[in-house]
C-alpha positions in Angstrom: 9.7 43.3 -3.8 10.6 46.8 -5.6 11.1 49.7 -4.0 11.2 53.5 -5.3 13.6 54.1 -2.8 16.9 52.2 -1.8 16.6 49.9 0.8 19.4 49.6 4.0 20.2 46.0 3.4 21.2 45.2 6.7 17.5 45.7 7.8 16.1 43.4 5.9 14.4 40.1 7.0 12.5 37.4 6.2 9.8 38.2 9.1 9.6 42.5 8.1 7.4 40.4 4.8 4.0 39.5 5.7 2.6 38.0 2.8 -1.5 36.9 2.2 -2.4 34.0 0.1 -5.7 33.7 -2.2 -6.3 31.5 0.0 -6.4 33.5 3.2 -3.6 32.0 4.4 -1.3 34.9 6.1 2.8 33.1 5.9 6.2 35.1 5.6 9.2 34.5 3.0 11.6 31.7 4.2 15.0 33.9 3.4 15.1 37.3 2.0 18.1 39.2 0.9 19.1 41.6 -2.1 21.3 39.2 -4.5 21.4 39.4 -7.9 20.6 43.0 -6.8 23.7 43.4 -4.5 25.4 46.2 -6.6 25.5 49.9 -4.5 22.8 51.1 -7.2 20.5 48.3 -7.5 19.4 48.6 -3.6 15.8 49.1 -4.6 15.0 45.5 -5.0 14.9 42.7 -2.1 14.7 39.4 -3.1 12.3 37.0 -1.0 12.4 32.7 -1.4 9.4 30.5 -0.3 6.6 28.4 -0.7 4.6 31.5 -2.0 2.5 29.8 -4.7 2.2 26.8 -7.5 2.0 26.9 -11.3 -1.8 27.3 -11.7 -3.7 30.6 -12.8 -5.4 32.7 -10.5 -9.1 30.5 -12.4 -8.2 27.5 -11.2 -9.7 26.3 -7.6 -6.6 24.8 -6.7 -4.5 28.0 -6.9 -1.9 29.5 -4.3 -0.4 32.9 -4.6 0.4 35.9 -2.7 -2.8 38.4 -3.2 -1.2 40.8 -0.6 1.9 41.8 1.2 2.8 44.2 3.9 6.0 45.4 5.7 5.3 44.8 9.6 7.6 45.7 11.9 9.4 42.8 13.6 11.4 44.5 16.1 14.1 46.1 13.9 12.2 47.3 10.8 13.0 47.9 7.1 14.5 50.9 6.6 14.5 52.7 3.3 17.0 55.6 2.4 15.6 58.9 0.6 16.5 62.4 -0.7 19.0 64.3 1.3 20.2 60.7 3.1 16.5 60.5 5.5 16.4 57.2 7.1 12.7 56.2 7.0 10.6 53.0 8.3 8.8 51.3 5.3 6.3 49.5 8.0 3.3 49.9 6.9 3.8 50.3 2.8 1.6 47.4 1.3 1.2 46.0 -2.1 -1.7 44.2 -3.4 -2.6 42.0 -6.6 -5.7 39.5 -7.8 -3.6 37.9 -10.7 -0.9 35.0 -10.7 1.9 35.4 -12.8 0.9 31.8 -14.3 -2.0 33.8 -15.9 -1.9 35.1 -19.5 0.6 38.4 -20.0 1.3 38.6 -16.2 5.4 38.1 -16.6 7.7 40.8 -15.8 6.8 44.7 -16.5 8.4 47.7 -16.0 7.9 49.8 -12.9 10.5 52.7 -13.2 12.6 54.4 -15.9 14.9 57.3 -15.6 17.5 59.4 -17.9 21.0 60.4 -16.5 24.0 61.3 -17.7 26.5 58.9 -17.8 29.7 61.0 -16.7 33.1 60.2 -16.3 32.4 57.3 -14.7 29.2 54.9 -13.3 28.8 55.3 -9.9 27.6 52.5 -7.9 28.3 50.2 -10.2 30.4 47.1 -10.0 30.8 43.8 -6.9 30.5 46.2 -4.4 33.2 44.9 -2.1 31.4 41.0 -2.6 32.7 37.8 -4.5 29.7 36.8 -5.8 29.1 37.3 -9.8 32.5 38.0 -10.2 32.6 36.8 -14.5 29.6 38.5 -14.7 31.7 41.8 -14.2 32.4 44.4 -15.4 29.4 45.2 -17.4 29.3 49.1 -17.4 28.8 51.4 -20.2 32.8 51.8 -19.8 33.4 48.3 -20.0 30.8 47.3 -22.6 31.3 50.7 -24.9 33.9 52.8 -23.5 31.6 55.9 -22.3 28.4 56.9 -23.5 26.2 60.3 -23.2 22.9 59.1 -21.4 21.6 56.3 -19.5 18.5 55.1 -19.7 17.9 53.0 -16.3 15.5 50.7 -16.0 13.8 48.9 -13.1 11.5 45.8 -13.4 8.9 43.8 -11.6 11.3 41.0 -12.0 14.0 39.4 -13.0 14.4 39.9 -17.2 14.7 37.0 -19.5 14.1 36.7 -23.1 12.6 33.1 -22.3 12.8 32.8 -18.6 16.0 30.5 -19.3 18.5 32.7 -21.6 19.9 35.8 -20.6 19.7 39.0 -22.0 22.5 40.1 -24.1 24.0 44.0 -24.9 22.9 42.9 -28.7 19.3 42.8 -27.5 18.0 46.4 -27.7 16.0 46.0 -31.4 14.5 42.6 -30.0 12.3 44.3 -26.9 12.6 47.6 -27.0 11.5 50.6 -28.4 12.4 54.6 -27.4 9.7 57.4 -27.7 10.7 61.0 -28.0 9.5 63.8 -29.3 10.1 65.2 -33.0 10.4 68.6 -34.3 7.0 68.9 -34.8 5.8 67.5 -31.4 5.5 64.0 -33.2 6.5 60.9 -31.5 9.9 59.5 -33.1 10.3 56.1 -32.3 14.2 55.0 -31.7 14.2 51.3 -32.5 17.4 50.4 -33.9 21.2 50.2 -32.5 23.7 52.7 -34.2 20.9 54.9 -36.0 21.3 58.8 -35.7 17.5 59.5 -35.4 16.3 63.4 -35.6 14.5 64.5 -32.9 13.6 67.9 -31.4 16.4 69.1 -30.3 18.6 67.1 -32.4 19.6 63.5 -32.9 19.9 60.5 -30.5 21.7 56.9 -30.8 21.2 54.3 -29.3 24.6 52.6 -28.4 23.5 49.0 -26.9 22.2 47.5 -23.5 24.7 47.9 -20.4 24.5 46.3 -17.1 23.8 42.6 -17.9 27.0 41.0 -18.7 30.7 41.4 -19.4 31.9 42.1 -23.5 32.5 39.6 -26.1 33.4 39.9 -29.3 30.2 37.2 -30.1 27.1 36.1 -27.6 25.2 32.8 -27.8 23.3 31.0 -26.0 25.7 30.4 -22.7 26.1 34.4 -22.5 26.0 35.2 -18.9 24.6 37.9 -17.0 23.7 39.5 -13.9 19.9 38.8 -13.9 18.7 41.9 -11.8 15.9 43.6 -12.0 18.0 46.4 -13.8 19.1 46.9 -17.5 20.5 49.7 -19.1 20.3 51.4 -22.4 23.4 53.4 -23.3 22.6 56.5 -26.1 24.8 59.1 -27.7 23.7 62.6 -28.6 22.7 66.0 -28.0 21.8 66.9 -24.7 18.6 68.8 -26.0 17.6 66.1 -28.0 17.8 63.8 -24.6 15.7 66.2 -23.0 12.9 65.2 -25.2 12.8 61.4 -24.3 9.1 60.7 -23.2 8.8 57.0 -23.2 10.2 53.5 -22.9 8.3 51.1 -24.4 8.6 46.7 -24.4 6.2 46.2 -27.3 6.4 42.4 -26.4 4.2 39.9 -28.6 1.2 42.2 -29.1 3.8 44.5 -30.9 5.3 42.2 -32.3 8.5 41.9 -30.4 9.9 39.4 -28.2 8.5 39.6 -24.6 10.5 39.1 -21.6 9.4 36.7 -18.8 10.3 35.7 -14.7 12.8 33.1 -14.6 11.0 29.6 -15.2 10.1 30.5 -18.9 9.5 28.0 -21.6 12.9 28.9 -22.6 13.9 27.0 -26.2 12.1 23.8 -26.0 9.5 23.8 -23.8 7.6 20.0 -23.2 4.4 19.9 -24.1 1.5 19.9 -21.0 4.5 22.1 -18.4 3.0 25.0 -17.5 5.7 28.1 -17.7 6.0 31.2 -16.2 3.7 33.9 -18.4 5.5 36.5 -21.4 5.2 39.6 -19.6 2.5 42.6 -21.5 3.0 45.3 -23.7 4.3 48.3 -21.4 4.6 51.3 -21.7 6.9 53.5 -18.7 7.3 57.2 -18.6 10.7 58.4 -18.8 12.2 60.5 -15.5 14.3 63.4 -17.1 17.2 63.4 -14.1 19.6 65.5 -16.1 19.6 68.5 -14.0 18.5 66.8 -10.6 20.2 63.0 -10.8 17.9 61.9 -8.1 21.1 59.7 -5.9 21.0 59.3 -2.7 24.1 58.3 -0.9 24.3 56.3 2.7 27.0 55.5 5.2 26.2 53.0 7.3 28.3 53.4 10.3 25.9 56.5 10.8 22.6 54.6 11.2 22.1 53.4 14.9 19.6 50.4 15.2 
């Protein structure tokens, strides 16, 4: 479940989920927590685990998935952290969907994208003070690149895999992504290779390589590993006016003739014949949120909120 603004973990529970089935059936999640999004900055995302669905597409009579969900309030309610550190209830928000993600192009889309700086160093970023995914770390711009100008940030539906098996490497930019921006001429210049200078208004932009997956290698294969959030981040070097003329991220995915992403339980290399797999998510297409000037962060001490 994705959120546009950071959740306070520690309200989070299975029974603050009330999910609706296509079949009318009204259930909650069995667990819900925030791992693999468990990093300070990735607090947007809580993960729920259950007997939500099967692997049949919303035409089949025999379907089960989740149609609807809303956030009740079981006592202690979700709590959601915004602008200025305001603590706010997110009982009542609600969500609401006639497809399965068994059905054609329904895998894994964007739902936010936004352009900062990257600074002298990544806030948030890194274990945050857990155990858990410790090889996976680090797997910052620093540690990947050694710096960077811009970040690009990206925030998914779901979890992003190339073929709902491998993970996504810091090589994988070209394969499933595409930049839009505007040109001198108020054309759109599209910045779809690693370690181009492209001209755009304002001057030139590079794109660097993907951050926030997994740790550097001098090589990736096929048993890279990664942090498989709903986060991935594209590092770019260049003029600060030329940033400011970003528009658009774009996954071009089969229709464009790239390589989609889907949910985990893809195909992935091999699939056997008559298994039905999680779907190749659509072509998408996410506006870009210029947070140069205004970084939109919020930041949240928890021994000030009282239950």
């Amino acid at each position: 479940m994705v959120f546009s603004w950071p959740v306070i973990s520690s309200t989070a529970h299975p029974e603050d989920f009330q999910i609706t089935l296509n079949t009318g059936e009204v259930v909650f999640a069995q667990f819900a927590g925030m791992i693999p999004n468990f990093e300070y900055n990735e607090r947007n995302c809580v993960v729920l685990f259950g007997e939500l669905c099967n692997r049949l597409p919303s035409t089949d009579p025999n379907t089960r998935f989740p149609v609807r969900m809303e956030i009740v309030d079981d006592g202690t309610p979700l709590m959601l952290v915004g602008p200025g550190g305001q603590v706010v209830s997110a009982v009542g928000l609600s969500w609401e969907t006639s497809v399965s993600p068994y059905d054609e192009n329904q895998g894994p889309r964007l739902v936010g994208a936004k352009l900062n700086y990257v600074g002298d160093f990544p806030p948030g970023e890194g274990q945050a003070g857990s155990n858990f995914g410790g090889p996976m770390f680090p797997n910052d711009e620093f540690a990947l690149y050694g710096g960077g100008d811009f970040r690009l940030r990206m925030l998914t539906s779901g979890g992003f895999s190339p073929d709902g098996i491998r993970r996504v490497q810091p090589t994988d930019f070209e394969k499933h992504f595409r930049i839009h921006a505007l040109g001198a001429n108020g054309e759109t210049v599209l910045i779809d290779r690693v370690g181009v200078d492209f001209a755009v208004a304002g001057g030139t932009l590079r794109v660097v390589g993907l951050a926030d997956v997994g740790p550097r290698q001098d090589s990736y294969d096929e048993c890279y590993d990664e942090d498989r959030d709903n986060y991935i981040d594209i590092i770019l070097e260049g003029d600060d006016a030329a940033a400011r003329n970003i528009t658009f991220l774009e996954i071009p995915s089969l229709a464009g003739g790239y390589a989609p992403f889907y949910n985990p339980g893809g195909p992935g290399t091999s699939p056997t014949p008559g298994v039905r797999y999680s779907a190749a998510g659509p072509p998408d297409m996410e506006p870009v949120i210029m947070a140069l000037d205004d970084p939109m962060r919020v930041s949240y001490d928890a021994t000030r909120y009282e239950q």
